[in-house]
C-alpha positions as CSV (number, residue, x, y, z in Angstrom):
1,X,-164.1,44.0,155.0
2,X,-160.4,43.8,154.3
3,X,-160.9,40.3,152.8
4,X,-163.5,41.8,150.0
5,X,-161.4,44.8,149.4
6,X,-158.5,42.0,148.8
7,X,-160.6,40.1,146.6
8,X,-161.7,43.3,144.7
9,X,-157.7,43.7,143.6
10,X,-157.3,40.1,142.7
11,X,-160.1,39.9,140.7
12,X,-158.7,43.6,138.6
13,X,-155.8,41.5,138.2
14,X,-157.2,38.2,136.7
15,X,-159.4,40.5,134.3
16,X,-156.9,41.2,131.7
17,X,-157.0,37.3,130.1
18,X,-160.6,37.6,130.2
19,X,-161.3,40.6,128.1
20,X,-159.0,43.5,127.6
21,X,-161.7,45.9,126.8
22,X,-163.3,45.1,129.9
23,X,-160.7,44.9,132.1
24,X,-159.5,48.6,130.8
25,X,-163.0,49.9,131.8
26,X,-163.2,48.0,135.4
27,X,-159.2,48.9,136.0
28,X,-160.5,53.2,135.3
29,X,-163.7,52.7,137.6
30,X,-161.4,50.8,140.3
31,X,-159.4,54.4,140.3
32,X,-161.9,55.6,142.1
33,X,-162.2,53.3,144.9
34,X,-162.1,53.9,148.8
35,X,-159.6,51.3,148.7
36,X,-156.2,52.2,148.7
37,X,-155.2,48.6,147.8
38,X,-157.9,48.2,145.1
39,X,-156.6,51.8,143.2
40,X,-153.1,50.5,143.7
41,X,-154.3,47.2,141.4
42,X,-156.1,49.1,139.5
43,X,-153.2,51.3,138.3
44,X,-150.9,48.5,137.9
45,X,-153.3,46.4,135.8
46,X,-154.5,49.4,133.7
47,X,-150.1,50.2,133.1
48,X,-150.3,46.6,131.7
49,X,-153.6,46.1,130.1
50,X,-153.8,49.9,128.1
51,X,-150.3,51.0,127.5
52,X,-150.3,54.3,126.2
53,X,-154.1,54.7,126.6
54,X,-153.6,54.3,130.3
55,X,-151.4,57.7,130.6
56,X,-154.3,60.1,131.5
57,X,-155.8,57.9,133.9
58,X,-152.1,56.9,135.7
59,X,-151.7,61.0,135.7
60,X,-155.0,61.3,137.5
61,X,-153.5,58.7,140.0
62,X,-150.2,61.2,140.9
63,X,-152.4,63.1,143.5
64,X,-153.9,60.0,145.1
65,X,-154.4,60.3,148.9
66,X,-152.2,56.9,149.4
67,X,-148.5,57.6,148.9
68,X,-148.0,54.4,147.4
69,X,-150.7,54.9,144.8
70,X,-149.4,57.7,144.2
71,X,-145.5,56.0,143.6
72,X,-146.5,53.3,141.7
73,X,-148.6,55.8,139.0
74,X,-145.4,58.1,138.8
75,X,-143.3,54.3,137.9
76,X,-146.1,53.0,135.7
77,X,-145.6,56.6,133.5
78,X,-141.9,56.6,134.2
79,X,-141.5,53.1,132.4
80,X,-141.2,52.1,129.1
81,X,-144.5,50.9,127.5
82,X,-143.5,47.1,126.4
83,X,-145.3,46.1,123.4
């Protein structure tokens, strides 16, 4: 199982040169995931892939379960958004 949950954040991080529109929606859904690994992708690629659009979602992510999803939302809002 830990091998398709792996997979799973791999693949949210490939999706950004495929279609930004579509990565966006699959890195919101992955938010929600019972995977602490895949939610940790997810708000790293959505940081990188929506910029200020990605804000309310990153918020959402502050009272995560896992204390390192949690960290890396409060960074990803804590950083300048470079574009």
């Amino acid at each position: 199982m830990a091998t398709k949950q792996g997979g799973k954040a791999k693949d949210l991080r490939i999706l950004g040169p495929i279609s930004e529109a579509a990565g966006i929606l699959a890195g919101k859904g992955a938010l929600q995931d019972s995977s602490a690994s895949v939610r940790l992708a997810a708000v790293w690629g959505l940081y990188h892939l929506a910029g200020q659009e990605s804000i309310n979602g990153l918020l959402s992510m502050v009272l995560d379960e896992d204390e390192e999803v949690r960290r890396r939302a409060v960074t990803c809002i804590g950083w300048p958004i470079r574009f």
